[in-house]
N, C-alpha and C positions, 0 to 999 in steps of 0.2 A: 047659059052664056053661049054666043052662036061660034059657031066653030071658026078659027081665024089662023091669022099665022102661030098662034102658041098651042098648037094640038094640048090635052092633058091623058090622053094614050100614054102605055108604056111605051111605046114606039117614040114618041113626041122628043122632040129636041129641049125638053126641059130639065135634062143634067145638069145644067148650067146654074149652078146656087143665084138668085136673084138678090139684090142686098135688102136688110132686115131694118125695120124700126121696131124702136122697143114695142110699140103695139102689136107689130108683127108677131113679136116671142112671145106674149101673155097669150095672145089668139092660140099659136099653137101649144103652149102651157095648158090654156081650157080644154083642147082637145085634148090632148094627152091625162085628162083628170081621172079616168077608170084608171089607165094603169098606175099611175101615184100613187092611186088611192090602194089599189092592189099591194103593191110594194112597202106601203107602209103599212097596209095592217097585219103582211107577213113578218115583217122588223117587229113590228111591235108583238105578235104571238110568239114570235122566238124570243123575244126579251122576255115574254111576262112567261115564258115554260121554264126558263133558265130560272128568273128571279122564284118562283115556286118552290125550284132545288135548293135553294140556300139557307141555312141554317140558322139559329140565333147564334153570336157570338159574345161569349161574359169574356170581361177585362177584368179580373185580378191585380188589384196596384198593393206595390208595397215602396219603402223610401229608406235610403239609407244615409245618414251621417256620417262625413268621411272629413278627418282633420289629417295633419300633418302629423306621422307617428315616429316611432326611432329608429325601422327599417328604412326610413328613407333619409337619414341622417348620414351624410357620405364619413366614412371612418377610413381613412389607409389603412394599408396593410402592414407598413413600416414607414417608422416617420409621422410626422405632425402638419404635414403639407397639406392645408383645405382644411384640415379636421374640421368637421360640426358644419359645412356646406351644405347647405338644404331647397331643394324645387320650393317654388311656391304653389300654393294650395291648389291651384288650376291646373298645373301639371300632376299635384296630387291625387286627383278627381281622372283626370281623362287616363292618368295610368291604371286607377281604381277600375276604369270605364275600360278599358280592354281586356281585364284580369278577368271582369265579366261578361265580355263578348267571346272569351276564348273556346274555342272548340270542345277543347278536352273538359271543360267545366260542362259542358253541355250534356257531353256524354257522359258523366260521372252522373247528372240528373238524368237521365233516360236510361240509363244502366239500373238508378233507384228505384226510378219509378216503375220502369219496366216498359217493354216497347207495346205490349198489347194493349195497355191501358191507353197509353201517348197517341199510340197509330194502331190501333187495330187492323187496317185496310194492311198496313205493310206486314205487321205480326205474322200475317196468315202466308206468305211469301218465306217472310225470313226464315220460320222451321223447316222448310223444304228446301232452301236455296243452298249452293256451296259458298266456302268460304270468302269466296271470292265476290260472288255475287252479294253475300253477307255485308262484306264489309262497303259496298254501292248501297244497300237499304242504310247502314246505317249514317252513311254520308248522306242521302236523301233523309233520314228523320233529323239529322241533325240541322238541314240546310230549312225544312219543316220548322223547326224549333226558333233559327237564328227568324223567321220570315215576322214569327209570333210573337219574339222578344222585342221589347221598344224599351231602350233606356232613354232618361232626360237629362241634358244637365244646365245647369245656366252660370253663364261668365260671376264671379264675384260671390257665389255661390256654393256652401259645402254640401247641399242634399241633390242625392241623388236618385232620380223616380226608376222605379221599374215597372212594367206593365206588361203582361203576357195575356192575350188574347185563345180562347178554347171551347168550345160547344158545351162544356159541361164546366155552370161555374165552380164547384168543389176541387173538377182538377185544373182550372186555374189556378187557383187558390195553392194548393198540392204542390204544383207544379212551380207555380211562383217561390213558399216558402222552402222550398225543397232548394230551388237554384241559390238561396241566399245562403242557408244552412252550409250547403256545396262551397259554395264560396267563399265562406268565412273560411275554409278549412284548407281548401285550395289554394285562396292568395298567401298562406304563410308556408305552403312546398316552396312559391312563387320566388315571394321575398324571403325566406329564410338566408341566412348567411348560411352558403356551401363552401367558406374560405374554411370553415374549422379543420377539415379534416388533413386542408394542405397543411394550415400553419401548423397542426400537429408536426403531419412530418419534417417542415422547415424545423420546426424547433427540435425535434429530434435530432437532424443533419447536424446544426449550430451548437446542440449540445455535443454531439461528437468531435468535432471540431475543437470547441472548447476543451473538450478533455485533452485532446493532444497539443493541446497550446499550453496547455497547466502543466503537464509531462514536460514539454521539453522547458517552461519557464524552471519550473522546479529542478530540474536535474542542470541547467545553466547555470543555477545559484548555488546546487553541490558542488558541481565538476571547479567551481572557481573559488569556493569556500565562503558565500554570500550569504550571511540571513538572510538580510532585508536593504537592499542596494540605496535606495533614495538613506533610511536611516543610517547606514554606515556611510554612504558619502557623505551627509551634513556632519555625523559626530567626528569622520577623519578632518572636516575643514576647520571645526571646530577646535581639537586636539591638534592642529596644525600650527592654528593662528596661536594658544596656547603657551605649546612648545617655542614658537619662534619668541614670542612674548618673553620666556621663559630663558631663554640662551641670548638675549636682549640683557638681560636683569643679571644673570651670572656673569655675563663678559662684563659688566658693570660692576659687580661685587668684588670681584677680580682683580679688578684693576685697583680698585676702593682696597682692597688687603695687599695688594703687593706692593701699592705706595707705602701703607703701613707698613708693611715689613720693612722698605728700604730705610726707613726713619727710625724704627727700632733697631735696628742691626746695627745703623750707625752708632746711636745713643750707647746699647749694649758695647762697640768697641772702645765709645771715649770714656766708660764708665771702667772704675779699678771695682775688682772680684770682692776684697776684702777694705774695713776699714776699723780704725781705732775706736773698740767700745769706751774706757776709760783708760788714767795713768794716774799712780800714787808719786810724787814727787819729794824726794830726799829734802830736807834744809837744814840738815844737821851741820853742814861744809859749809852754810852759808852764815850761821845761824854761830859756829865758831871765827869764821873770818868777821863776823859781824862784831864779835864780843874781844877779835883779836886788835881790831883798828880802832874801840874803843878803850883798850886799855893803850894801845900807844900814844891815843890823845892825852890818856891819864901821864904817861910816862912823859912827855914833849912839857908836863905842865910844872914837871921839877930836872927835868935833863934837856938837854942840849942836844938837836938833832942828828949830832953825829958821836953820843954817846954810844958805848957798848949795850947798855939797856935797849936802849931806842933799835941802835943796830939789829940786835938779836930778834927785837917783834917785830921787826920789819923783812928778817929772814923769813920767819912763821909765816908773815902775812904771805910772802911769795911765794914759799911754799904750798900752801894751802892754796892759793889761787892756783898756782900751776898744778893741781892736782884736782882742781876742781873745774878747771879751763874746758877742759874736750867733752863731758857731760853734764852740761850746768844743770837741765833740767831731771840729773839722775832721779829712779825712782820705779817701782810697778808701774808696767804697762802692761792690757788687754786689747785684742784684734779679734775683730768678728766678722759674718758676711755683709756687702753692702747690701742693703734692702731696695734701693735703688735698682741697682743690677739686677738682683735676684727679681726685681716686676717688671723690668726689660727683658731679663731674659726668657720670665714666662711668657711675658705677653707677645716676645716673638716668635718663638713655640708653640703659642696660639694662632698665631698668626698663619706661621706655615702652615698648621693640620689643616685652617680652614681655607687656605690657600690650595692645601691638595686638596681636601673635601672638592673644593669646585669645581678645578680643572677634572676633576673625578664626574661629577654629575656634570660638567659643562660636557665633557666627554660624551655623557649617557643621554642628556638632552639630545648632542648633535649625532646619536647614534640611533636616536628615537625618531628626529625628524626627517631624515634621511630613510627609515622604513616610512614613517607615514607619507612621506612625498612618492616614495616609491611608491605603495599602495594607490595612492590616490591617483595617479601616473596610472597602474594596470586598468583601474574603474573608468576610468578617462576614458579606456582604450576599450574596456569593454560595456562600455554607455549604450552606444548606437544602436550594439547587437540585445540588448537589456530594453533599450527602450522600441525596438521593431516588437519584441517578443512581448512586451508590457502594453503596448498599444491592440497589437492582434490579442492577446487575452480579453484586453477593456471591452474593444470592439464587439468579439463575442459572447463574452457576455452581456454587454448592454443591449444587441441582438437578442438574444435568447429571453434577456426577462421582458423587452417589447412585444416578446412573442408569444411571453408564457400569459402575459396580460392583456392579451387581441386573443389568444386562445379561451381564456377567463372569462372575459367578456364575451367574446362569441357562444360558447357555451351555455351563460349566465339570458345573452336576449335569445336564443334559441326556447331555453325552460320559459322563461318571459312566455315568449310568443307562443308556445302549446296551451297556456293556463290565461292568459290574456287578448284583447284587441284593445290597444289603445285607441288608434287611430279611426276604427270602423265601428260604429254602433246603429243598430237597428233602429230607427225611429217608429216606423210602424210595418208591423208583419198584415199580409195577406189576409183578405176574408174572403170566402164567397160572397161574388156579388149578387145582388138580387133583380138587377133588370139588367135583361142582355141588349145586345144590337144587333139592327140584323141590317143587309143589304137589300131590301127588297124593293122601300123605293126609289132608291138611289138609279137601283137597274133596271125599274121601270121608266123613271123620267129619263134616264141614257136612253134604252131602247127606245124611246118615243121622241126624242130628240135626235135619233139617229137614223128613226124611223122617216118622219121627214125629211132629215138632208138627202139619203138615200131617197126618197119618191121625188125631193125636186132633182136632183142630180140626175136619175131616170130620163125624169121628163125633160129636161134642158137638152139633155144627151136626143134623146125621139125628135124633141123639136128641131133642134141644130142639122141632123140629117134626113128630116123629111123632104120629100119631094112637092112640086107642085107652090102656089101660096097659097096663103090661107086668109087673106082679106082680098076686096075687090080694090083697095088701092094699092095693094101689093102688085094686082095686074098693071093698073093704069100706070104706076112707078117704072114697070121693066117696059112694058108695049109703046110707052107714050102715047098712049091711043084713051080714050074714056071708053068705059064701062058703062053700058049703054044696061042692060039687064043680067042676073045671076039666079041658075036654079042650083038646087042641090044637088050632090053627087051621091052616089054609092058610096058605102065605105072604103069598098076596094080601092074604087079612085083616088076617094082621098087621102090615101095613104100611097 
């Protein structure tokens, strides 16, 4: 091309970037194809010396069944509040799922297994190293370990996959049933109930406690002279209602006998002590006047009533009657006691004894009810202090056997959990696998996928800041001039 106003010298005023069409770029794309090509089969020889160094890798799978067990059974510690509140099985699983991801289980398998076997590369460090530096390898074997371990779980699901990747499949395999054995033994340090050892002492504290609430219940009940408070207050209200019942009934009887008496004492005073058993009666005075008035009839019936004869039996007759005038009924008479009297006056006699009998026990009832009201009056007064002191016993002891039976139980799933797993069962342990994997051509097709974007990125990069153009319409686009003839340049030039 003749030389014109666009010099292609380094001198030349062609700094100035001219604008590009896409043919523009592919044009200097093609140019740029040595070095592409360079760039990519350096990508691609360092991928394929890398992929050379990599190893085969065996996956060891083992799977474990995980149900809801009785360590995850919420129990208080006192009280009945929630008891038997339970996660659901998903929460079951991804707690399972952390108990297995935990550190310290890691290291209890590479403690087993041993680090020279796990990591050889680090073994040869770690005997040489301080303890300091010791315990950096064994966070590096462990961080190693976690990189290897792959658990699975899936939603709605009780199995859980494990799968541990390792150059040698026997100690996959090793290693894999080693972490489960581990774990079986480690989740129940995990979940173990650690309350036992408190509730121990709680129940200890509350039995002491208790004992001095029995001390002073029991010496409350001497110092006051109590058997048994609840039974002596019901038998005094008992004996109360009783007694009152009772002094109810005698003022009743009482009065029922002292009527009687007023009625017999009367009777007794209109009644006479003594009365007339029998009487023999004389009739010999009448029996003569009889015989005397008959012979005067005889005389009247041959004399004249105012004869001497007549006279004379008619002295007799008045004689004899006036002599027998003031005692007609003469004769034996017998007096004895009235019998009448005599059962008045026992039965008044009885009357009074039983009359004092009462007012005697009316006395003794109202002398009885009068202590049991008093008594019953002290218990009254001393309830309050009976029933603080009867409640604080209750309390602790109903305390204490909550505790003696959460200690029992604790205990009881502790032995459980050494000699059982309910909730976790092995479904299938570890074998050596028999075909490994390896990365080889994963990181050959990277490195040759990488390898190209790196040669075009190169070359876009070369293209982008090259100088100069590199079609003959890229001249005629900046000069507005045609392009009449083009020869070739040096390479110097054209770069």
């Amino acid at each position: 091309m003749p030389a014109g106003p666009f010099p292609l010298s380094a001198e030349a005023p062609s700094r100035v970037r001219p604008p590009f069409e896409l043919s523009d770029l592919v044009a200097n794309l093609w140019r740029q194809r040595f070095v592409m090509l360079g760039v990519f089969l350096v990508v691609v020889a360092l991928g394929f010396a890398f992929a050379m160094t990599l190893k085969k890798t065996y996956s060891a799978r083992s799977s474990l069944l995980v149900q809801l067990g009785q360590e995850y059974v919420y129990n208080p510690r006192v009280g009945d509040a929630a008891r038997g509140a339970a996660p659901t099985n998903d929460q079951v699983i991804q707690s399972e799922v952390e108990i297995l991801s935990a550190s310290a289980l890691k290291e209890r398998v590479i403690r087993r297994i041993g680090l020279v076997r796990m990591f050889p590369g680090a073994a040869k460090t770690y005997a040489k190293a301080s303890p300091e530096k010791r315990r950096e390898i064994e966070g590096e074997a462990i961080r190693g370990m976690e990189t290897k371990l792959k658990i699975g779980t899936a939603p709605d699901n009780a199995i859980v996959r494990l799968t541990y990747d390792a150059p040698d499949a026997h100690l996959a395999a090793e290693v894999l049933n080693t972490l489960v054995d581990e774990y079986l033994v480690f989740r129940r340090s995990v979940l173990a109930d650690r309350d036992v050892s408190a509730i121990s002492k709680q129940r200890a504290a509350f039995e002491a406690r208790l004992a001095k609430a029995d001390a002073a219940y029991k010496d409350f009940l001497e110092t006051n002279g109590i058997g048994d408070f609840d039974n002596e207050k019901a038998s005094l209200g008992q004996l109360y209602s009783s007694l009152l019942t009772e002094r109810y009934a005698l003022q009743a009887q009482l009065s029922e006998v002292q009527g009687r008496l007023g009625v017999t004492a009367r009777n007794v005073a209109s009644s006479a002590p003594e009365i007339g058993l029998f009487r023999d009666i004389d009739v010999t005075a009448a029996n003569k006047l009889q015989q005397l008035r008959i012979d005067r009839q005889d005389l009247l019936s041959r004399y004249q009533p105012d004869a001497q004869p007549v006279r004379d039996i008619d002295q007799k007759i008045a004689a004899l009657q006036a002599l027998s005038a003031p005692n007609p009924d003469a004769g034996a008479k017998r007096v004895g006691v009235n019998p009448v009297y005599q059962t008045l006056e026992t039965e008044r006699n009885q009357l009074q004894a039983q009359a004092a009998s009462l007012r005697s026990r009316q006395t003794a009832v109202a002398g009885g009810l009068q202590q049991v009201a008093d008594r019953r009056r002290r218990l009254t007064e001393l309830e309050p202090r009976f029933q603080e002191l009867a409640r604080e016993r209750d309390v602790l002891s109903a305390n204490v056997r909550a505790f003696i039976v959460r200690e029992q139980e604790g205990q009881a799933a502790q032995a459980v959990a050494q000699t059982a797993e309910d909730n976790v069962r092995i479904v299938e342990r570890a074998y050596p696998p028999v075909r490994g994997s390896s990365l080889k051509k994963l990181v050959l097709a990277a490195a040759v996928l990488f390898g190209g974007f790196a040669a075009l990125c190169v070359g876009l990069l070369r293209a982008l800041l090259s100088r100069g153009f590199a079609t003959a319409a890229a001249v005629e686009r900046a000069a507005d001039l045609p392009v009449l003839m083009r020869a070739p340049l040096k390479h110097a030039m054209a770069r």
